[in-house]
C-alpha positions in Angstrom: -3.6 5.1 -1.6 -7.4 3.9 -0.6 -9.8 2.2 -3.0 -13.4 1.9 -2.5 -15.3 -0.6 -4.5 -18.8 -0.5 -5.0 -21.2 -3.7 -5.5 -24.2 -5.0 -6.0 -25.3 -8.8 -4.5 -27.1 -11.0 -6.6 -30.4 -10.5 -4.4 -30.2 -7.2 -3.7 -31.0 -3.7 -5.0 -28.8 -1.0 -2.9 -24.9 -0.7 -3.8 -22.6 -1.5 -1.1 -19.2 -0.3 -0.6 -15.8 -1.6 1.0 -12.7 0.1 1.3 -8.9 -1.8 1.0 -6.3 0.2 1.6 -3.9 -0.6 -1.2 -4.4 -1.8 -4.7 -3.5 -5.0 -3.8 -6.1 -5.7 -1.2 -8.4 -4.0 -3.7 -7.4 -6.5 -6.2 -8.0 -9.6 -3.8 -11.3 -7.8 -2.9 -12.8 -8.2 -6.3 -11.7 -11.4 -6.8 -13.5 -12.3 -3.6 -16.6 -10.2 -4.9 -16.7 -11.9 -8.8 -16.4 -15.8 -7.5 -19.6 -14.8 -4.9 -21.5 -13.4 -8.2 -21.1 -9.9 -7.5 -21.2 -6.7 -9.4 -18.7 -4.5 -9.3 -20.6 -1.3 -9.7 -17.3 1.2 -9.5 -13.9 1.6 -8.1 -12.5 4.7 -7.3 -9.8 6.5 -5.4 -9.5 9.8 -4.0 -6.3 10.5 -6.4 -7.2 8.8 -9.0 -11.0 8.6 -9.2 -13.3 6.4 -10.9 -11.2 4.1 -12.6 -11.5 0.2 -13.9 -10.2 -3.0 -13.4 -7.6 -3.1 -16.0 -6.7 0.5 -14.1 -6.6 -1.2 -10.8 -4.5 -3.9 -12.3 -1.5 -2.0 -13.8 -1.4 0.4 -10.1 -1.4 -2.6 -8.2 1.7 -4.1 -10.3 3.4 -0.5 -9.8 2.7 -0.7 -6.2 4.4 -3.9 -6.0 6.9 -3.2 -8.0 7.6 -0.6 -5.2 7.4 -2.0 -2.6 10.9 -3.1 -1.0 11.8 -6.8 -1.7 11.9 -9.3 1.1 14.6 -12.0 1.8 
């Protein structure tokens, strides 16, 4: 599933918008995005739509969870 997050830079006006292509990346994104003082104006997906962090967080630990373990 894709994510786009939307943000705003400190010294700018217009949104700006990057996709990740799972939840994880999405996660990582943000972090990126909040320790470079960022706003996160939105994330959405196309099956789940607008949704918020704490949304982001719990698909990202289901897609994990998912995912087949490594040895």
């Amino acid at each position: 599933m894709s994510y786009t997050i939307g943000f705003q830079s400190k010294n700018q006006k217009s949104v700006l918008a990057t996709e990740a292509a799972t939840a994880n990346q999405a996660v990582a994104i943000i972090a990126a995005l909040r320790q470079s003082a960022d706003e996160i104006k939105f994330i959405r997906s196309p099956q789940e739509g607008e949704m918020g962090i704490e949304m982001l967080l719990l698909l990202a630990k289901e897609e994990a969870e998912e995912m087949p373990q490594r040895a």
